[in-house]
C-alpha positions in Angstrom: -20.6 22.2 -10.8 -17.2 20.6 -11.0 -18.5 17.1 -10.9 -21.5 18.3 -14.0 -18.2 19.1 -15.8 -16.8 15.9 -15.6 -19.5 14.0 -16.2 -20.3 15.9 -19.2 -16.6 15.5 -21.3 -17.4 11.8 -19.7 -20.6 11.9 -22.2 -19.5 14.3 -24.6 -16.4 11.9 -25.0 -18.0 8.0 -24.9 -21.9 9.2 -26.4 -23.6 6.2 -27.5 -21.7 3.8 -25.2 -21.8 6.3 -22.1 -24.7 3.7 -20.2 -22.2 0.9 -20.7 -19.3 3.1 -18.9 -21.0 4.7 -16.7 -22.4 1.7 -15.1 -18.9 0.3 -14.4 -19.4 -2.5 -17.2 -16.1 -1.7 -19.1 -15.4 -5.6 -20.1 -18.9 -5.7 -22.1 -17.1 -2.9 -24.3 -14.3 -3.4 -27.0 -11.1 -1.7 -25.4 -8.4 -3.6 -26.5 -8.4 -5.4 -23.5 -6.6 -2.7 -22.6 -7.0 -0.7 -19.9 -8.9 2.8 -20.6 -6.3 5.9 -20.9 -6.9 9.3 -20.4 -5.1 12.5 -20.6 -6.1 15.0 -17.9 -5.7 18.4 -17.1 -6.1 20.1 -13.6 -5.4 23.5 -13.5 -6.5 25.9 -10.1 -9.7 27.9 -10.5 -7.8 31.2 -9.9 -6.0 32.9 -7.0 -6.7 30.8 -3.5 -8.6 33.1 -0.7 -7.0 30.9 1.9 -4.1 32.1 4.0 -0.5 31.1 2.1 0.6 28.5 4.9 -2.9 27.0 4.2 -2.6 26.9 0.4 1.1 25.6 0.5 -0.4 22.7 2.4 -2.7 21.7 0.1 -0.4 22.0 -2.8 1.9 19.8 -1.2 -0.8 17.7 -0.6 -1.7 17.4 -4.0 1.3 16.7 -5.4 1.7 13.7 -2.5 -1.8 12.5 -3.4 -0.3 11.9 -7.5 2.9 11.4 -6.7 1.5 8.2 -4.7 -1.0 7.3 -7.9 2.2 7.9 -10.1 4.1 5.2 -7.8 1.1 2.8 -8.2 1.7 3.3 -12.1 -2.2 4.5 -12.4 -0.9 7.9 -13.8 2.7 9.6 -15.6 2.6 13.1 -15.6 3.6 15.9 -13.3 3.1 19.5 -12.5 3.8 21.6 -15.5 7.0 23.7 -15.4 6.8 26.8 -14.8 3.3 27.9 -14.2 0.3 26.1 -11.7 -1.0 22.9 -12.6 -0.5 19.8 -14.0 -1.0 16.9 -15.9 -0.7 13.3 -17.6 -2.5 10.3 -18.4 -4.3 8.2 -16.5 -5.1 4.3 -16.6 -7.8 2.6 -15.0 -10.3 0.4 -15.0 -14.0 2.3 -15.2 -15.1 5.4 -15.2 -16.1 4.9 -12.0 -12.6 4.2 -10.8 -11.2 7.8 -12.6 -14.0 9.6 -10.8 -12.6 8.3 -7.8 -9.0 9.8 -8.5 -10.3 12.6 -9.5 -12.6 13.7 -7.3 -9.8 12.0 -3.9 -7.8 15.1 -4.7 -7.4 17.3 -2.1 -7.6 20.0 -4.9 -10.9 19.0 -6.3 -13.8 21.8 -6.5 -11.0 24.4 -6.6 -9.2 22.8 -9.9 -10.6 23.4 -13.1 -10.5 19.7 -14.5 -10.4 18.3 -18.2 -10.7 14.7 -19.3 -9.6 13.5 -22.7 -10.3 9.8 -23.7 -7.5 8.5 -25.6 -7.6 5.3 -27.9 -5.1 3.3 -29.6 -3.1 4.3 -33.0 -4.5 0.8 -34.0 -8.0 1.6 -33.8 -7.5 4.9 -34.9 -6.4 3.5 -38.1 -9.0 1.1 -38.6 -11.3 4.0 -38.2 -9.0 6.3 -41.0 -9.8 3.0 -43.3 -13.2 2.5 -42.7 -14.0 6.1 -43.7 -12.0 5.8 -46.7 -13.6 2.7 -47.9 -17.0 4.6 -47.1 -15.7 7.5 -49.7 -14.9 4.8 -52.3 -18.2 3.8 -52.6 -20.0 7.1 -52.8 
């Protein structure tokens, strides 16, 4: 269920280019040159029915596991303050590679996961212009 999740925001968030992506061919697609960002969310799927020495583990585990990734400056984020859970944004390569770091987690199937697809202020401007020269010609 959790990886039908993902790959739906995955197609919900790249539609019409979501072959392209999904078939690791991120160069054949205007990025920037850039490397693809996304903010993500993980967030526990309610209280763990493991033992509390077992689920302090695995928390600690899954901090390590993006605390390495933040080292390797593929993510910046952290654990949200004050309640479970955490975030940040993510750089890579393909989708294939952010399945991968999702899905390496030691949390994953028991984390509640959201991807976001982020793009640049440039192209998001382009885009603000080529709608309003759209409305000028109506």
């Amino acid at each position: 269920m959790h990886a039908e999740l993902i790959c739906a925001l995955f197609h919900e968030t790249f539609s019409e280019n979501y072959n392209k992506y999904s078939e690791n061919k991120c160069s054949e697609i205007e990025h920037g040159g850039d490397k693809l960002k996304f903010l993500i969310k993980v967030v526990p799927m309610g209280i763990s029915p493991m033992p509390p020495e077992q689920s302090t583990q695995l928390l600690m585990a899954e901090m390590e596991y993006w605390h390495k990734l933040e080292k390797t400056g593929k993510i910046v984020g952290g654990p949200f303050a004050g309640k479970q859970g955490g975030g940040g944004i993510i750089e890579v390569e393909s989708l294939d590679e952010l399945h991968s770091m999702l899905t390496g987690a030691p949390f994953y199937g028991m984390a509640c996961t959201e991807v976001h697809a982020l793009t640049t202020f440039e192209a998001s401007k382009k885009a603000v212009n080529q709608q309003l020269e759209a409305l000028k010609k109506r």
